[in-house]
N, C-alpha and C positions, 0 to 999 in steps of 0.2 A: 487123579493128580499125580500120581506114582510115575502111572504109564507117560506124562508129560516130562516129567523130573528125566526120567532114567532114557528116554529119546535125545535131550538136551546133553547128558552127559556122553553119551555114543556119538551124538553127531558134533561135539569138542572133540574127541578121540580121534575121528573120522577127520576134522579140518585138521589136526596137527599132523595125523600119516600124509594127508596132503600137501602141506604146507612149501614142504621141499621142491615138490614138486611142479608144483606153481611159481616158487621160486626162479625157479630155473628156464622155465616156459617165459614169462616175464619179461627174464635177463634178456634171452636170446633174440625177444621180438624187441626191446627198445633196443639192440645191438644191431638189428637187419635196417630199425627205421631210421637209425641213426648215418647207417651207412648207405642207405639206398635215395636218403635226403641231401644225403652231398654228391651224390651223383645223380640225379633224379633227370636232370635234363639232357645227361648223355643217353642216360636209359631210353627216354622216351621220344628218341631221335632213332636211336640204332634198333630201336627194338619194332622199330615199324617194318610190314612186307611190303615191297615193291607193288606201286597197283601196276594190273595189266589195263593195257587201251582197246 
């Protein structure tokens, strides 16, 4: 039970050095979807290749 205890307590330690950093990852994806949802219909207009015939 030891070995379960002291797992639990390393892998708290382990999310908190994380935490930041997820934080941040996070930030930056609700900041791209935010901005690529108010343009989302130019994007997928311009972003198309010319088909050939």
């Amino acid at each position: 039970m030891e070995h379960l205890s002291r797992f639990a307590r390393e892998f708290l330690k382990a999310l908190k050095n994380l935490l930041p950093i997820v934080t941040v990852v996070v930030v930056f994806q609700l900041l791209g979807m935010r901005e690529t949802s108010s343009r989302g219909a130019g994007i997928a207009i311009t972003s198309r290749t010319p088909r050939r015939s």
